[in-house]
N, C-alpha and C positions, 0 to 999 in steps of 0.2 A: 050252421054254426061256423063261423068264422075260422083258420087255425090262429093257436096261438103259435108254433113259429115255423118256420120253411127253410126247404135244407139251402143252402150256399147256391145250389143251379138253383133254386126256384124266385131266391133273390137275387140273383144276380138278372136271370131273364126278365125281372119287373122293371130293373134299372137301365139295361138295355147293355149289359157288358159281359163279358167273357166272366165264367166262375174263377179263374186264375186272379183274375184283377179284385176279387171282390177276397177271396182265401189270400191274399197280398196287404190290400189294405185291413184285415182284421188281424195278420200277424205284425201290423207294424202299430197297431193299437188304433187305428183311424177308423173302425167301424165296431161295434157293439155284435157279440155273436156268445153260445154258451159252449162249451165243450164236454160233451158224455164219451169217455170212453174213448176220444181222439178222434172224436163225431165233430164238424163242427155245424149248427143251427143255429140260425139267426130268428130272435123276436119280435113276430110280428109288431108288437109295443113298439119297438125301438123305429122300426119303420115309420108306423102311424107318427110317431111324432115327431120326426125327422120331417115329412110333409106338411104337418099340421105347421111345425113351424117357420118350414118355408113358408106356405099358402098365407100364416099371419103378418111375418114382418114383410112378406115379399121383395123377398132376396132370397139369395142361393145359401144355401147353409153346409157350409165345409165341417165335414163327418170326423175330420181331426182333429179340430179345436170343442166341436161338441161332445165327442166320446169323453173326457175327464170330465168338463164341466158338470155333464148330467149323471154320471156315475158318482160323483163326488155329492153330490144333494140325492141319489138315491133314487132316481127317477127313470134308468136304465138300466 
C-alpha cells in the first residue's frame, strides 16, 4: 500500500533538494503540505498530480502558481 503522505526529507529527497528548500517553499505558500501539531507532511495526492500534470501538458509546472489554483477548485 502506497503512503498517503511523507514527511518534508522524504519529499524533498524524490525531488532531489535539500529539506530546507522544500520547508521554504511551503512557508511562502508555493507547495501543498498539512500541518499536525507543527508537523509538517506533504500529500502524496498533491505529488501524484503535480507529475501527472507535468507528464500531460509537458511542460514544467511551477508549484507557485498551481498551489491557489487547485486549492481553490478543491483538488489539493
Amino acid at each position: 500500500m502506497a503512503p498517503r503522505f511523507y514527511s518534508v526529507a522524504q519529499a524533498a529527497a524524490m525531488f532531489g533538494m535539500s529539506p530546507m528548500t522544500l520547508y521554504r517553499a511551503i512557508a511562502a505558500g508555493e507547495f501543498p503540505a498539512v500541518r499536525i501539531r507543527g508537523r509538517l507532511i506533504v500529500p502524496a495526492k498533491a505529488i501524484e498530480a503535480i507529475a501527472d500534470l507535468a507528464i500531460a501538458e509537458q511542460t514544467v509546472v511551477d508549484t507557485a502558481g498551481w498551489v491557489p489554483e487547485q486549492a481553490a477548485r478543491g483538488e489539493a
